[in-house]
C-alpha positions, 0 to 999 in steps of 0.5 A, a space after each residue: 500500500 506504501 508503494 502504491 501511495 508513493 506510486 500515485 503522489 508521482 503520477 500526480 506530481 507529475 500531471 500537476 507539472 505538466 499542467 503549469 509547464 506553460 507558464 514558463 514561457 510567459 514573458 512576465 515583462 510583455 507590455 500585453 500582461 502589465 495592467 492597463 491602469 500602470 501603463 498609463 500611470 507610466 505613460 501620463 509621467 513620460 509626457 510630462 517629464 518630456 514637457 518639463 525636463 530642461 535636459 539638453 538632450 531632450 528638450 530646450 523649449 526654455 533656450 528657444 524662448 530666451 528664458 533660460 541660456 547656458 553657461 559653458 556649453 552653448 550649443 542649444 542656446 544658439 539653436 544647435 539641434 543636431 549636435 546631441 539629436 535633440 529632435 530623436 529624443 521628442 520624437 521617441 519619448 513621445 512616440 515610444 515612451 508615451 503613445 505606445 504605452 497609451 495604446 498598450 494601456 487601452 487595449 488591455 484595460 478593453 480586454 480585461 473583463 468587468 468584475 462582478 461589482 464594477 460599473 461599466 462606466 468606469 472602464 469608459 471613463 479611462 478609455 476616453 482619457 487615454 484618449 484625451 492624453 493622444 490626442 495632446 501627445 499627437 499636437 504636441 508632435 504635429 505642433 513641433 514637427 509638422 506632418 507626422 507619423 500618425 495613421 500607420 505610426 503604431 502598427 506594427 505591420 508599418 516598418 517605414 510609416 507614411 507621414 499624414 498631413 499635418 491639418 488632416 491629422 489636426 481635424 481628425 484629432 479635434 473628433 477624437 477629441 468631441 469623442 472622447 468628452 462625450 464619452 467622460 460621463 460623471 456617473 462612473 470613477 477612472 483611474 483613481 491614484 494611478 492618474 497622478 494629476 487628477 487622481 481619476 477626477 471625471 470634472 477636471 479632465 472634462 475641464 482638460 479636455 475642452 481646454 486643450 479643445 479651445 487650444 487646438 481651435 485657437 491654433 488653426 484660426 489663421 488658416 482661411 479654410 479653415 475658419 469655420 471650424 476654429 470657430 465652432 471648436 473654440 466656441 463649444 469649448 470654451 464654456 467648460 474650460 479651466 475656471 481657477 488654478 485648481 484646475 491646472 494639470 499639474 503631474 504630482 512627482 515625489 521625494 524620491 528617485 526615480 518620481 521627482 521632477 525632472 528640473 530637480 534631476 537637472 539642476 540640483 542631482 547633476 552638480 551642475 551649473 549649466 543654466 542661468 536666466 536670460 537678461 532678454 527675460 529678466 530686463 523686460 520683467 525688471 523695467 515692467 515692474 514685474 512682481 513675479 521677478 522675485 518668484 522666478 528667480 533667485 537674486 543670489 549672485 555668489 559674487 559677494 562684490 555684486 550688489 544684490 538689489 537687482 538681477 542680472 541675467 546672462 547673455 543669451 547664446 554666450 558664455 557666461 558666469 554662474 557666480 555673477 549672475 541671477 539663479 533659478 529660483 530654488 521653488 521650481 528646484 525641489 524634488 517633489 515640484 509639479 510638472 504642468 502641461 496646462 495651466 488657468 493662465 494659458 486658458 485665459 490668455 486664449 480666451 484673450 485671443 479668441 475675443 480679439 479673433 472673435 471667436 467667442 464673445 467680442 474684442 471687448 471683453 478680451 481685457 477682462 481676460 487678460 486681466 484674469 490671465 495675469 492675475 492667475 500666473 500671479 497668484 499661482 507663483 505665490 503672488 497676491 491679489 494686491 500685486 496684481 492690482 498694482 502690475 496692472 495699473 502700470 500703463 506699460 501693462 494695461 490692456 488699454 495703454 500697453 504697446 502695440 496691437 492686441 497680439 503684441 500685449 497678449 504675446 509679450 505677457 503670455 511669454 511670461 507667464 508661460 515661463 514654467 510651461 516653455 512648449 506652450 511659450 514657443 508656441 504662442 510666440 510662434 502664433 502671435 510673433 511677440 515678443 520680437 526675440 534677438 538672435 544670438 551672435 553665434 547662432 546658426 539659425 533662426 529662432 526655429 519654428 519647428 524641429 527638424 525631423 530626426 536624422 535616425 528618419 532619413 536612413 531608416 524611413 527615407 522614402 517617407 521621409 522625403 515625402 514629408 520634407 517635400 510636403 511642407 516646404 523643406 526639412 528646416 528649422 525656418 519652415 512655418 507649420 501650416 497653422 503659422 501664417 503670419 
């Protein structure tokens, strides 16, 4: 009986074996069996570290503004994009890191069946946010490059994908968009802590989505063809847009590695000293007056033979002195700092210009907006309402009296304000063509308006490449996006 025990507990150990030999083979790291919810979790990070990092290698929004400028190494701060591949790394952060985890992420959230008690509303939710999330990832893209990737951009069956049309992709976007609103519905819950901006809160991407909507309308309003559509995207957006600060995207990074903020990685982690503020940017705040100079910067020459009344900004696109000149302010440098993407000032100064364009509502009323958009950087900054009050009576800020038609006042302050968001301040300089911005001495171009498409491109999907150039009037940093007519 002994050996006929033993004889079955083998034979059934065996079979057990057997059964399970399968799970040996699964790959614990495909992207297919991770949960859609750490998918986006990663993906939604990736974004918004690409949008705010100020590494060099990766992004240089703030060079190109003239916030920001270098103190040895001055390669990016005279429009240098070759050097370090700095077109590559967008291109493939945004592509690889961001909208291939977004696609991952609502295939298996679709795939993976409702429990017994989960209402089938929330599984909706988090797809119409992932989709909110492409469609900002894909202007994002189309607003730095031009015609992109975009039909055959995750398709594995595409070795060499075709680039779409930047406007065909722009307009099939804002119906993604409608979409993917339609589809938010406030009767269900989405991501909960895995969303780290709004934690799973259906009110504010309602209020997101229709932002970056009146965005994207804003953007295409110069195009003549195209009006009609800017003004019905504008106008069924604005009213449901951001309403307060509280509403800005604002990624919560943490205390510790690797979840901090990539500012903190870059200017305090290195050791290093590579940037300091511009005097294009310090000068023109100091002789408005700013109140936000003491917030964005840190008068802190380590020279103690400078006096330490006013700050000093370092020659854009030169070398210049750490020690002599104003710093950084130690706010945007610590571990834990938000990351933006979109913010209640940007949407006012937007709603300045859809009034000026009459898009929604008249001229008239885009000083009242203007008014809120200043006050809302300020008092985000840490600022006061009284600030506000005095920055604008300075008939210098005015809206009434301020130099210049209503694109020079509305550009000189979003360029400001916009400071800690450097993609959209490139942007809005790019649209409004203000503030005039001088050209560094040793630059070898123009202030780009868009990135060239990566040299990786040229050998790897040459046919698609050329195309591309061809398409929208040569592969240079000159060239206008077809939303830049003026």
């Amino acid at each position: 009986m002994k050996k006929i025990s033993l004889i079955l507990l083998a034979a059934i150990s065996i079979w057990s074996c057997s059964e399970n030999i399968e799970d040996l083979n699964v790959n614990v790291k495909d992207p297919s069996n991770v949960p859609g919810e750490a998918l986006f979790t990663s993906a939604q990070k990736s974004l918004v570290d690409q949008m705010v990092n100020t590494n060099v290698n990766n992004n240089i929004f703030r060079l190109l503004n003239q916030y920001w400028t270098e103190t040895v190494y001055t390669d990016e701060s005279n429009y240098d994009l070759v050097t370090r591949t700095i077109p590559e790394q967008h291109w493939q952060f945004l592509y690889k890191d961001v909208l291939k985890d977004l696609d991952q992420s609502a295939k298996n959230i679709t795939n993976t069946p409702l429990g017994l008690t989960e209402n089938p509303l929330d599984k909706q939710n988090k797809l119409a946010i992932i989709e909110i999330l492409n469609v900002y990832t894909y202007s994002v893209l189309v607003d730095t490059f031009g015609n992109v990737p975009y039909t055959q951009a995750l398709n594995l069956n595409y070795k060499t994908p075709k680039y779409d049309d930047a406007l065909t992709i722009y307009k099939d976007l804002i119906g993604r968009l409608n979409k993917a609103i339609a589809n938010l519905n406030t009767g269900g819950k989405s991501f909960g802590g895995s969303d780290r901006m709004y934690s799973g809160d259906i009110t504010k991407w309602l209020k997101f989505a229709n932002t970056l909507k009146l965005r994207m309308g804003i953007t295409i309003s110069d195009i003549p063809s195209e009006s009609a559509l800017a003004q019905a995207t504008v106008s069924s957006a604005a009213p449901f847009v951001f309403e307060s600060n509280l509403d800005n995207a604002d990624l919560k990074y943490l205390t510790a590695t690797p979840n901090t903020n990539p500012l903190y990685v870059d200017l305090v982690a290195s050791g290093r000293s590579d940037f300091v503020p511009t005097s294009t940017l310090i000068d023109a705040m100091q002789t408005l007056e700013d109140p936000r100079l003491a917030k964005y910067f840190d008068s802190n020459q380590d020279d103690p033979s400078t006096p330490q009344i006013e700050y000093i900004g370092g020659e854009n696109g030169a070398s210049n002195s750490f020690a002599n000149t104003t710093h950084i302010t130690p706010t945007v440098q610590v571990p834990d700092y938000p990351g933006t993407i979109l913010d209640y000032a940007e949407t006012q100064f937007l709603l300045a210009e859809a009034a000026e364009r009459s898009l929604y509502g008249t001229p008239a009323d885009a000083e009242s907006h203007y008014n809120a958009a200043i006050t809302a950087s300020i008092l985000d900054w840490g600022g006061t309402a009284a600030d506000a009050t005095t920055y604008l009576a300075n008939p210098a800020v005015a809206y009434t009296t301020a130099t210049g038609t209503w694109k020079q006042k509305i550009g000189t302050q979003s360029w400001i304000a916009t400071y800690n968001s450097p993609f959209e301040g490139w942007s809005s300089y790019r649209r409004l063509d203000f503030p005039v911005l001088a050209t560094p001495a040793d630059a070898v171009s123009v202030l780009p308006l868009r990135y060239t498409y990566p040299i990786i491109e040229q050998s790897l999907n040459k046919a698609s490449y050329t195309e591309a150039s061809s398409a929208i009037g040569g592969d240079a940093v000159a060239t206008k996006l077809f939303w830049d007519k003026f």
